[in-house]
C-alpha positions as a Python dict, from the first residue, in 0.01 Angstrom:
ca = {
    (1, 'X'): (0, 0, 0),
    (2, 'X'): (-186, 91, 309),
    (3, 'X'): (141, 256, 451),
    (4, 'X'): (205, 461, 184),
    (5, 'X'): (-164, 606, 207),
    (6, 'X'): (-148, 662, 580),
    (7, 'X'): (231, 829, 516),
    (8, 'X'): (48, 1060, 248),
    (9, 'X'): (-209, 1154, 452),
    (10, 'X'): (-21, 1253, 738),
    (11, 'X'): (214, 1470, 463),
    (12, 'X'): (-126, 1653, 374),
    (13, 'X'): (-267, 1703, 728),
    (14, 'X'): (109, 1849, 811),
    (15, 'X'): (178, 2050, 496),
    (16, 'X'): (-212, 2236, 539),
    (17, 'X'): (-162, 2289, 885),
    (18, 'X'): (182, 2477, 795),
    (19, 'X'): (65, 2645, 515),
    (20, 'X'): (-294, 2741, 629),
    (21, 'X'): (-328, 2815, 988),
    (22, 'X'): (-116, 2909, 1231),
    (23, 'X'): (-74, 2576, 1472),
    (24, 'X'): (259, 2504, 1371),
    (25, 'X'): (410, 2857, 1419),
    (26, 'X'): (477, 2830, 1786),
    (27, 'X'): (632, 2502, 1785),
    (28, 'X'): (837, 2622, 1515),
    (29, 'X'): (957, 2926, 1675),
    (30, 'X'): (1040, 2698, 1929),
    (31, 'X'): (1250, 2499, 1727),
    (32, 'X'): (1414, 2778, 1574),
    (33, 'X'): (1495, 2909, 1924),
    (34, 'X'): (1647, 2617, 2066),
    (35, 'X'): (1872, 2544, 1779),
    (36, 'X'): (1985, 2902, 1773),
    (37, 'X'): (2055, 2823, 2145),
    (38, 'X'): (2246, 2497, 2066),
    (39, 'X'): (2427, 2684, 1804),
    (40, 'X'): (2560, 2957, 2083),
    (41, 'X'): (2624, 2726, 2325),
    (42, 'X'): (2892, 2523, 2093),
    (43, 'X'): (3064, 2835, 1957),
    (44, 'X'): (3143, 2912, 2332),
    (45, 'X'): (3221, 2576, 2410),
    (46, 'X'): (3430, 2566, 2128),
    (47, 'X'): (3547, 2933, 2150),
    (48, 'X'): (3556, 2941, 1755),
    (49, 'X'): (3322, 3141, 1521),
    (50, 'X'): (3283, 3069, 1173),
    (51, 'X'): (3383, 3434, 958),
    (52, 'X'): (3256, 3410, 606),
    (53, 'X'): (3479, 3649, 369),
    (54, 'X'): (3300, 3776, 109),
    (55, 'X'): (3544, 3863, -145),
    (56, 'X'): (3374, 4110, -352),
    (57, 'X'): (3387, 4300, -37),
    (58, 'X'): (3727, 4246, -27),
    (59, 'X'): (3802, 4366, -361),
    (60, 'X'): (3560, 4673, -302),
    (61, 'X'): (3709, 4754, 6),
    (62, 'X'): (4048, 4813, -159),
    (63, 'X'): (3922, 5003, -408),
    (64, 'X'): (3761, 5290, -199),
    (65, 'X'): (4103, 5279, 60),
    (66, 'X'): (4292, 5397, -270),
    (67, 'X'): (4084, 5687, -266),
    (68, 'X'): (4022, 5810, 55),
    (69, 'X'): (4260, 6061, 251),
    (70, 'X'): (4438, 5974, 610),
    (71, 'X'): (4143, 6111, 852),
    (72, 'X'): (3885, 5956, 577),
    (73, 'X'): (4077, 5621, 614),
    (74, 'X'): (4026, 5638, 969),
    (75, 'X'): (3698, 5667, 965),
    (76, 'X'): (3615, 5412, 725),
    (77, 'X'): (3823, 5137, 926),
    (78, 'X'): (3582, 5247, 1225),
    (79, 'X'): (3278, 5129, 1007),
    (80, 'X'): (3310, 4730, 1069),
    (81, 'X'): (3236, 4519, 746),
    (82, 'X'): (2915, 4334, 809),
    (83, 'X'): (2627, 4359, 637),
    (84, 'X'): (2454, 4517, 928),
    (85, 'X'): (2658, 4766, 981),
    (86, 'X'): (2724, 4864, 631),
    (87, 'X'): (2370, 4883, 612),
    (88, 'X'): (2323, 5138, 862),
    (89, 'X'): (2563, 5349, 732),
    (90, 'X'): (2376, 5373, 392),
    (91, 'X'): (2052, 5394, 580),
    (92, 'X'): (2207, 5696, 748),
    (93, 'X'): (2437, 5851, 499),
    (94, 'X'): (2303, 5698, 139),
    (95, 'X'): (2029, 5868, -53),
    (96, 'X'): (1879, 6228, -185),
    (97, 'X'): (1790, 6391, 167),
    (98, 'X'): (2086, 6209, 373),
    (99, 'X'): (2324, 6464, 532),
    (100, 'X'): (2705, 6497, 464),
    (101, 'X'): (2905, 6246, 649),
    (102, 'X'): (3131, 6495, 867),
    (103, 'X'): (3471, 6287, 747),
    (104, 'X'): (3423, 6182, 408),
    (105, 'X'): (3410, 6413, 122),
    (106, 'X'): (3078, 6446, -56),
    (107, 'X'): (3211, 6254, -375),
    (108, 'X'): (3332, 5975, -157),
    (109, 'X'): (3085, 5965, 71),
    (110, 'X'): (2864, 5876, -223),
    (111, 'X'): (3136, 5638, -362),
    (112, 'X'): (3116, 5461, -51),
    (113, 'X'): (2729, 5456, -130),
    (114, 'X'): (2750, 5321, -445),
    (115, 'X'): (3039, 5011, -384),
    (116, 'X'): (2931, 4901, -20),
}
């Protein structure tokens, strides 16, 4: 019975120091940074990387190359599909006051806005 108090106790000093200070943030960083490292250093020593597919993309992605002309094509198998970079190009080419994408037409540049 004792254990089980002590155990509790030490869940409730842990669990308020993570929740209501910040002792535990630099340690965790820590953490976070040496797995990340760890993770690095096996995909080069394995030479590997895991690629998720995301197959909505897939699907979407076929969709807007039926539409788009030769040069348009071109330029839309320049734009890599990962979320970071699809995300720049609708931070820089989606919305009311973005400019005209100088390959795309203006009805599939905001196709491309709508599906990605």
């Amino acid at each position: 019975m004792k254990g089980w108090l002590i155990l509790a106790l030490l869940a409730g000093a842990l669990y308020y120091l993570y929740t209501e200070t910040d002792k535990l943030d630099v340690p965790i960083a820590k953490t976070e940074a040496m797995i990340k490292e760890i993770e690095n250093k096996v995909d080069s020593m394995t030479g590997t990387k895991i690629i998720k597919i995301d197959h909505k993309l897939a699907k979407v992605r076929t969709d807007i190359v039926e539409r788009l002309s030769t040069l348009e094509l071109e330029a839309f198998n320049q734009i890599p599909m990962t979320p970071e970079s699809i995300a720049d190009f609708k931070a820089n080419y989606c919305g009311t006051m973005a400019p005209e994408h100088p390959v795309f037409s203006k009805d599939n540049q905001l196709y491309l806005c709508d599906h990605l």
